[in-house]
N, C-alpha and C positions, 0 to 999 in steps of 0.2 A: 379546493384540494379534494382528492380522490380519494380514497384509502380501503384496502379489503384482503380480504382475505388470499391466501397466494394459489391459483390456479380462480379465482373467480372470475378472471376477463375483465381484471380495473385494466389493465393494460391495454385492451384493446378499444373499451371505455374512454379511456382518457388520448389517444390516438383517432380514433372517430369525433372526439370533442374539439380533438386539436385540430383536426382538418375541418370540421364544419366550419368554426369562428377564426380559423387561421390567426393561431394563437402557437406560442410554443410547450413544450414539455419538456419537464424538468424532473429530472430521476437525483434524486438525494441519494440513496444507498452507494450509487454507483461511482457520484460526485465527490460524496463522505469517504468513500474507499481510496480510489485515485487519490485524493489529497492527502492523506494519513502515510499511504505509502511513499509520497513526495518527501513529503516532510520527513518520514525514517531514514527515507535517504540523505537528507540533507544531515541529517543529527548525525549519524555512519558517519560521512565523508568529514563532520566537523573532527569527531572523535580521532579518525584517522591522520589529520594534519596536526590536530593539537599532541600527540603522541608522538610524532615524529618519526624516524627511521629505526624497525627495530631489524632485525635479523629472523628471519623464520625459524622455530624449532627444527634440528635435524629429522631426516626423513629417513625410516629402515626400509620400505616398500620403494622404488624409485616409482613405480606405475602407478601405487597408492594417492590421489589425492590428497592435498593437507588440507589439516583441520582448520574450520575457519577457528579465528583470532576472537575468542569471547568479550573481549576490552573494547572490541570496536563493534562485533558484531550486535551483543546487548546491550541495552538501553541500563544506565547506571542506577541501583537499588533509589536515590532520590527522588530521580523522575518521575 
């Protein structure tokens, strides 16, 4: 494991190590993020079926954008 400070050239460090021994690298931040945001997605879309069909609030702007839907969009205070 590599670990330093950000702008110090672990990255380029650990990229020279990985082609000397032709070994892989493995970025956790990047891995940790993608999957967090997977998973949010999937919680949304559960929340969204468990809720069922509502009707949108009426809209006075027709150009306006609606508001997203807070019940689906955020994650519920237990979580």
């Amino acid at each position: 494991m590599v670990i330093g400070m950000k702008g110090a050239g672990v990255t380029t460090q650990i990229s020279l190590l990985a082609k000397k021994f032709k070994i892989d690298s493995l970025e956790l931040k990047s891995a940790f993020l993608s999957l967090m945001k997977s998973e949010k997605q999937k919680r949304k879309r559960a929340r969204l079926l468990a809720r069922g069909f509502k009707e949108p609030a009426p809209v006075e702007d027709e150009e306006a954008e609606p508001e997203p839907d807070a019940e689906i969009e955020d994650d519920p205070a237990e979580f």
